[in-house]
C-alpha positions in Angstrom: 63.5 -8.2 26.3 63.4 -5.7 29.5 61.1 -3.2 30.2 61.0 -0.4 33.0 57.2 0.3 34.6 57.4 3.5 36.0 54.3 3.5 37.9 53.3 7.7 39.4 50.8 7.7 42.7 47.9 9.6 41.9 46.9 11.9 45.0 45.5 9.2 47.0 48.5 6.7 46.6 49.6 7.0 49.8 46.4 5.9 52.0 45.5 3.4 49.2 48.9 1.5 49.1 48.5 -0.3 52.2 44.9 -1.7 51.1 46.3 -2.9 47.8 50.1 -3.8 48.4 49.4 -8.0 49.2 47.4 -8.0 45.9 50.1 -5.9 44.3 53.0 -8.4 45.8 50.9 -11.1 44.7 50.6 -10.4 41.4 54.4 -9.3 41.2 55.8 -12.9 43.2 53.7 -14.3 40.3 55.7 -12.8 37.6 58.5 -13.4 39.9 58.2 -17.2 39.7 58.6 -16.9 35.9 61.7 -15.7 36.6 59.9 -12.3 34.7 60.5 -10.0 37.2 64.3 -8.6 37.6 63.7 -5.7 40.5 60.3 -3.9 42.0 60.1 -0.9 44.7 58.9 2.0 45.4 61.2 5.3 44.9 61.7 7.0 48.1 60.4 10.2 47.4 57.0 8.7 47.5 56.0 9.7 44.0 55.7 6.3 42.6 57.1 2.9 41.8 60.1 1.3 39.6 59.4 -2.3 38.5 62.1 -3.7 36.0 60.8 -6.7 33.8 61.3 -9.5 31.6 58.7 -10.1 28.6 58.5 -11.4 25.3 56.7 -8.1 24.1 55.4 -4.5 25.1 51.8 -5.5 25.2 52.9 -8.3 27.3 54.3 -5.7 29.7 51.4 -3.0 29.2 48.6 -5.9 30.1 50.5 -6.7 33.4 50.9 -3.2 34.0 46.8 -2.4 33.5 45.8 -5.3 35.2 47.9 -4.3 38.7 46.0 -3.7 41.8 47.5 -0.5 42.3 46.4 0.9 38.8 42.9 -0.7 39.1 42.6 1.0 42.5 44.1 4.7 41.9 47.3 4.2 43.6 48.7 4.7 40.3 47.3 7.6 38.3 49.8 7.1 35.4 52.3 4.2 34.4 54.6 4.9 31.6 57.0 2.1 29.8 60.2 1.7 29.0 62.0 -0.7 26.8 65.5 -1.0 28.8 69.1 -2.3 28.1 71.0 -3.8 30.6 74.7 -2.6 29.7 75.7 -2.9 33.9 76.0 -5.4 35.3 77.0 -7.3 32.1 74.4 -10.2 31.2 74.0 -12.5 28.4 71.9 -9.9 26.5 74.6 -7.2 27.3 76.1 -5.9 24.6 
């Protein structure tokens, strides 16, 4: 099942996001390796981040999401989560 992290910067996202981002990647290139991860970046209007995901479950998801560097360390100051369907481009769980 996929899931979209909408991680929001709290007000010191900015100057914190350099400190935290190899922790961040690391965590993330983890998650990649289980092929969990589908697409991760920040959105250009600096309010935040997008990170699109593969689990077996929302708590799954919500755990990973908690225990990032960035919302341990205030870059985020909200993360909200999505379930999400693929429709484009079509995959096997497209309908």
């Amino acid at each position: 099942m996929k899931f979209v992290i909408l991680g929001k910067d709290g007000p010191e996202g900015a100057q914190k996001r350099p400190l935290y981002r190899p922790a961040h990647l690391q965590r993330l290139e983890a998650w990649a390796q289980q092929g969990k991860v589908i697409l991760a970046g920040p959105l250009t209007d600096t309010t935040g981040s997008l990170i699109v995901v593969e689990a077996e479950s929302l708590e799954e998801v919500q755990t990973f999401a908690k225990e990032d560097p960035y919302t341990i360390h205030g870059v985020f100051q909200e993360i909200t989560i999505h379930p999400f369907l693929q429709v484009f481009p079509k995959t096997n769980d497209s309908p």
